[in-house]
MARGUNU-337156 format. One record per atom (N, C-alpha, C): residue number from 1; atom name; z, y, x. Coordinates in nm, 4 decimals, always signed. Atoms other than C-alpha are relative to their C-alpha. Layout:
N
k, a, Z, Y, X
NUM, CA, Z, Y, X $
...
This chain:
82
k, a, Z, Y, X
1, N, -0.0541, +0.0726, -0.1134 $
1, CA, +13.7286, +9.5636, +9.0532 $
1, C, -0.0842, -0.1255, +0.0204 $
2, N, +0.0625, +0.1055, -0.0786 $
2, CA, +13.5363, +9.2945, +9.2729 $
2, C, +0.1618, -0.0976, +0.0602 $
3, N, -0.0985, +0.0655, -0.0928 $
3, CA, +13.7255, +8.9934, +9.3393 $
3, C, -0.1142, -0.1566, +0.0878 $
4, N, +0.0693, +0.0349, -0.0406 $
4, CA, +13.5767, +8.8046, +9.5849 $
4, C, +0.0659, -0.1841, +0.0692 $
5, N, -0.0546, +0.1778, -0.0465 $
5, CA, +13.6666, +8.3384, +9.6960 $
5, C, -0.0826, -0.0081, +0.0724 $
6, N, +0.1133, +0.0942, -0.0946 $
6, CA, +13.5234, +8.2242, +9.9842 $
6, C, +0.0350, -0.1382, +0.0362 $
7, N, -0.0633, +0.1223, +0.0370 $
7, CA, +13.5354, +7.8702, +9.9700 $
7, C, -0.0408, -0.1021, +0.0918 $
8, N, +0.0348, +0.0685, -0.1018 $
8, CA, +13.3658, +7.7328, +10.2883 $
8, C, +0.0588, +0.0366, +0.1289 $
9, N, -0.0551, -0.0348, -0.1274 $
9, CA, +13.5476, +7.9045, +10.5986 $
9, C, -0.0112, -0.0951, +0.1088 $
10, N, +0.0223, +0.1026, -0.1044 $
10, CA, +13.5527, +7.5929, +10.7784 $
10, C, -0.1660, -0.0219, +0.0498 $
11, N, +0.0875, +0.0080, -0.0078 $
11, CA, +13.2379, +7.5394, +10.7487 $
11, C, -0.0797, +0.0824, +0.0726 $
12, N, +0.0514, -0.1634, -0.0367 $
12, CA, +13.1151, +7.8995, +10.8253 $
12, C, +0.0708, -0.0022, +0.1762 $
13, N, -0.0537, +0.0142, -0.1115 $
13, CA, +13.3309, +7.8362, +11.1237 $
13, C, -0.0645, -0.1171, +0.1508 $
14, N, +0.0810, +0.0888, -0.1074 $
14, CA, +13.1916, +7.5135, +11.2845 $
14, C, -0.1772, +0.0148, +0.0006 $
15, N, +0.1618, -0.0401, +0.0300 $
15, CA, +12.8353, +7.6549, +11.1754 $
15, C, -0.0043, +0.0997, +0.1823 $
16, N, +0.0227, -0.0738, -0.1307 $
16, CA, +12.8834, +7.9480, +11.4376 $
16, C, +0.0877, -0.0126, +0.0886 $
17, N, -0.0847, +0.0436, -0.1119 $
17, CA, +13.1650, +7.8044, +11.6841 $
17, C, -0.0187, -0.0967, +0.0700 $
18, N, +0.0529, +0.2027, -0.0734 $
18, CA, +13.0426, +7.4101, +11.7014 $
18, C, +0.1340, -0.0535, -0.1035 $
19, N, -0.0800, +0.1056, +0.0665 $
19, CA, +13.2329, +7.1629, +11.5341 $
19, C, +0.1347, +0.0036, +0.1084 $
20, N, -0.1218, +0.0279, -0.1139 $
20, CA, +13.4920, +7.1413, +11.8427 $
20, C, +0.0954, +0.0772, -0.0054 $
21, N, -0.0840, -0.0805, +0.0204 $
21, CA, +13.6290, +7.4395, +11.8072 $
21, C, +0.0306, +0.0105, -0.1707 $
22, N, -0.0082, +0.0494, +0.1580 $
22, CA, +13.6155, +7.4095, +11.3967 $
22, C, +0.1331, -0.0970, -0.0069 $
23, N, -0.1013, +0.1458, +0.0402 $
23, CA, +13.8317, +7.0379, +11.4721 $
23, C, +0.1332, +0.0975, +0.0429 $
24, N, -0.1137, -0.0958, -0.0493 $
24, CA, +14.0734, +7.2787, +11.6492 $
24, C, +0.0690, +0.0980, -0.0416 $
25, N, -0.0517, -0.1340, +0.0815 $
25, CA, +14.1667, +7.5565, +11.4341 $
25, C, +0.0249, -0.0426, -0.1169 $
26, N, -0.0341, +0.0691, +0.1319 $
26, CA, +14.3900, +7.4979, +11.1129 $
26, C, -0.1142, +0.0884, -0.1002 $
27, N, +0.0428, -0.0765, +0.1071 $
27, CA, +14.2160, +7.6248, +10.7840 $
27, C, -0.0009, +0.0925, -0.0026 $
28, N, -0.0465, -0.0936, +0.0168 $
28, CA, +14.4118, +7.8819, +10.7351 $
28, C, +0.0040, +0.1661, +0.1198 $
29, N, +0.0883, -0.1158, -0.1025 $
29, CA, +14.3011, +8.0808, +11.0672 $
29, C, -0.1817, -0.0001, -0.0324 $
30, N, +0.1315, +0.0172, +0.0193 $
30, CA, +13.9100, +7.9739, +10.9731 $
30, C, -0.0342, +0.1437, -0.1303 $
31, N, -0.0018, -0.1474, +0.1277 $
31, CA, +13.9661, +8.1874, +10.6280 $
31, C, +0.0105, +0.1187, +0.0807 $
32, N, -0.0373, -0.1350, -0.0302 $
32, CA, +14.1236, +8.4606, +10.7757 $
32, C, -0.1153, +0.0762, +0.1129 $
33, N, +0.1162, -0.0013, -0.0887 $
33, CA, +13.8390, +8.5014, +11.0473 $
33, C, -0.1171, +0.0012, -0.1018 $
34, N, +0.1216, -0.0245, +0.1055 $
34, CA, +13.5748, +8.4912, +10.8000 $
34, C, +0.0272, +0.1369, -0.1111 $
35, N, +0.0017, -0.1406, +0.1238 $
35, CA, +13.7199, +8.7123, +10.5583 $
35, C, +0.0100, +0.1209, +0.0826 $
36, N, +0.0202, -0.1135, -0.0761 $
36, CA, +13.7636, +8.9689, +10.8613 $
36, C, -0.1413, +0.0471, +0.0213 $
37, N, +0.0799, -0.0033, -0.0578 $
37, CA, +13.4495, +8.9181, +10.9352 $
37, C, -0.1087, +0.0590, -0.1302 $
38, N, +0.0781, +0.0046, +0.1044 $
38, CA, +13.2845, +8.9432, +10.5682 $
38, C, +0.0735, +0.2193, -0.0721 $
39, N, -0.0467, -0.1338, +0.0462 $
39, CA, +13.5599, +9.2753, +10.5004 $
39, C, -0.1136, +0.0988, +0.0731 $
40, N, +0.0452, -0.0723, -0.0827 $
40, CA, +13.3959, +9.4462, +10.7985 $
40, C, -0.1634, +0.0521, -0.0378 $
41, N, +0.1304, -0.0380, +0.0643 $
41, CA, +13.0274, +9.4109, +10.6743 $
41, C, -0.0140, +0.1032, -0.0905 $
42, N, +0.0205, -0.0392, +0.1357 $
42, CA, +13.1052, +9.4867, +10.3355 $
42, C, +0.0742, +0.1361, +0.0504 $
43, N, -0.0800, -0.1049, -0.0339 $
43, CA, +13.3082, +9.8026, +10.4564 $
43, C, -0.1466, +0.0936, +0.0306 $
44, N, +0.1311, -0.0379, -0.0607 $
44, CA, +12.9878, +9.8972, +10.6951 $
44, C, -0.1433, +0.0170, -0.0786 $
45, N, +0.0915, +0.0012, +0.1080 $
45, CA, +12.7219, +9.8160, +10.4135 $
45, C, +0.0441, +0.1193, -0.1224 $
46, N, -0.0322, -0.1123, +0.0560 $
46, CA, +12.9226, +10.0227, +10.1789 $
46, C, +0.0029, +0.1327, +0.0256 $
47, N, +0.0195, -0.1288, -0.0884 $
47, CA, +12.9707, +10.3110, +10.3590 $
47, C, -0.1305, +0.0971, +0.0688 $
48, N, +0.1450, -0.1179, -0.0425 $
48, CA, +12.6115, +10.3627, +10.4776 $
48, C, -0.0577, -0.0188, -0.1154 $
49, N, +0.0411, -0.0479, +0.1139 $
49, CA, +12.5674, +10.3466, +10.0810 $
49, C, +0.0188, +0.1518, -0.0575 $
50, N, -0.0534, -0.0751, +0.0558 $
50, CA, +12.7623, +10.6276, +10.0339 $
50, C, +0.1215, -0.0499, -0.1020 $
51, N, -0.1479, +0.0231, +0.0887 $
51, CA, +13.0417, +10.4406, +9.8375 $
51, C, +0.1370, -0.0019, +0.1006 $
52, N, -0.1826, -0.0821, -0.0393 $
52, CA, +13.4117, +10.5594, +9.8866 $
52, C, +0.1160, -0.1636, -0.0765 $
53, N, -0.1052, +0.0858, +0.1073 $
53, CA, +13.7098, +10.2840, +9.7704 $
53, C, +0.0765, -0.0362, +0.1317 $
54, N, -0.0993, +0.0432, -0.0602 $
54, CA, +13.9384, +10.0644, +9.8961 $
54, C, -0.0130, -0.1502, -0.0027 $
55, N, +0.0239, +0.1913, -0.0260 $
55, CA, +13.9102, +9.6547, +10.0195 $
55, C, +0.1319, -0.0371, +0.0410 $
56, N, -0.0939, +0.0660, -0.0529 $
56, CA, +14.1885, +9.4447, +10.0563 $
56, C, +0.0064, -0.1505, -0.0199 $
57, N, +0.0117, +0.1532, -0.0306 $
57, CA, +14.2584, +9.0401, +10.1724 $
57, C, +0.1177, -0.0395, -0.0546 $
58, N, -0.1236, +0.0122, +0.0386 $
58, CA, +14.5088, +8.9383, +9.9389 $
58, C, +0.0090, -0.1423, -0.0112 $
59, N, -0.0425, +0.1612, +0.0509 $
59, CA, +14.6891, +8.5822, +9.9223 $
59, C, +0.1199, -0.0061, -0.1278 $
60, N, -0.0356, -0.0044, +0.1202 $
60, CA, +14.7858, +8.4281, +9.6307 $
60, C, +0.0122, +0.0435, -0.1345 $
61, N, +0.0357, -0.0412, +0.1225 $
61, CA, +14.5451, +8.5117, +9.3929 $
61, C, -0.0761, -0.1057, +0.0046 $
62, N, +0.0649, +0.1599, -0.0331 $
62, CA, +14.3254, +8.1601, +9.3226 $
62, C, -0.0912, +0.0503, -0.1094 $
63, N, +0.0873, +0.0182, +0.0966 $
63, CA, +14.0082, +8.1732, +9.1010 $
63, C, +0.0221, -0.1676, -0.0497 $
64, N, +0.0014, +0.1223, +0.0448 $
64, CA, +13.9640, +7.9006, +8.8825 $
64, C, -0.0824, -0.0094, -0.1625 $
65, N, +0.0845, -0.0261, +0.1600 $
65, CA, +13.6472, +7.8980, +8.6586 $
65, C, +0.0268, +0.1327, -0.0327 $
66, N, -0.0046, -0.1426, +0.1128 $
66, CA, +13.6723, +8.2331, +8.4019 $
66, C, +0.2036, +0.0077, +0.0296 $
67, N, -0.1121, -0.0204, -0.0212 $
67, CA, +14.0555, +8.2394, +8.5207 $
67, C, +0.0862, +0.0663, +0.1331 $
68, N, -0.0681, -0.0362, -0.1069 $
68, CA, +14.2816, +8.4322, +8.7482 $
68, C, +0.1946, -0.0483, +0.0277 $
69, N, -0.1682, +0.0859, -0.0023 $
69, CA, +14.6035, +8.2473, +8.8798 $
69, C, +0.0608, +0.0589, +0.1126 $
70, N, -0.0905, -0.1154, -0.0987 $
70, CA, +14.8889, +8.4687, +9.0385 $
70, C, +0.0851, -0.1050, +0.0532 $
71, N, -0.0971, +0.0083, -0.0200 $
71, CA, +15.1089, +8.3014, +9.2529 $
71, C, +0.1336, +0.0404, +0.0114 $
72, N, -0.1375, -0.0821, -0.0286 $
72, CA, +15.4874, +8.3626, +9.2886 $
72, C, -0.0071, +0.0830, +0.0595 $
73, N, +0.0115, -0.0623, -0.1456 $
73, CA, +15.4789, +8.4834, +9.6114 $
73, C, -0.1957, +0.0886, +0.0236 $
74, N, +0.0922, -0.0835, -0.0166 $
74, CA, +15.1540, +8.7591, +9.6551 $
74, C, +0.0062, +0.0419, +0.1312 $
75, N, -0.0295, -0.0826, -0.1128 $
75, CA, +15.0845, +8.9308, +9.9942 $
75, C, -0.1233, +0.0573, +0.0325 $
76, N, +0.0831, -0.1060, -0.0645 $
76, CA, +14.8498, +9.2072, +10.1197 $
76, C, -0.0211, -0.0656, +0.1101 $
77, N, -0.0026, +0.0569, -0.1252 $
77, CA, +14.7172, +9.0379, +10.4244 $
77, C, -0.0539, +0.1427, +0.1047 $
78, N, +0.0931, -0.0591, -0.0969 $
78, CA, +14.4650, +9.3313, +10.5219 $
78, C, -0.0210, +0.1041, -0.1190 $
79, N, +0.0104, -0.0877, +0.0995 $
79, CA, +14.4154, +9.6424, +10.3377 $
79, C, -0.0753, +0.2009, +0.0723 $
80, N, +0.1065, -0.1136, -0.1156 $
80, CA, +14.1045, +9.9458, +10.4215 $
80, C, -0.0114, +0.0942, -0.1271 $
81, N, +0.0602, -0.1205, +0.0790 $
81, CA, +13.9939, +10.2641, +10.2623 $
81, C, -0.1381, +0.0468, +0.1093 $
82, N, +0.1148, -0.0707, -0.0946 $
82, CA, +13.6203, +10.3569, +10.3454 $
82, C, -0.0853, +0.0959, -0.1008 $
């Protein structure tokens, strides 16, 4: 299993939107837009490898260093088979 943190979204956001639209959008839509955007590749890249599995955008799983931290509350945001 691949687990994957992306830890700039905002950033990644006012990079290809402008800063204006960046000041305008909470966080928490910036992530979710990036990680759509990063599933989709990696889906597309995989697939014209020939690899078979399954990707999913889960909240409330947090890296931290060599550690994995579960929150209470977990949720499937987005979930593919390619």
């Amino acid at each position: 299993m691949i687990l994957l943190s992306i830890n700039n979204s905002s950033e990644v956001v006012a990079q290809k939107a402008g800063r204006f639209i960046e000041s305008l959008t909470p966080a928490g839509f910036d992530e979710a837009k990036v990680e759509e955007q990063v599933i989709r590749k990696l889906i597309e890249n995989l697939a014209a490898e020939g690899i078979h599995g399954e990707i999913a955008a889960v909240r409330g799983i947090h890296l931290q260093e060599k550690e994995i931290h579960l929150a209470e509350k977990m949720h499937v945001r987005r979930h593919d088979h390619f």
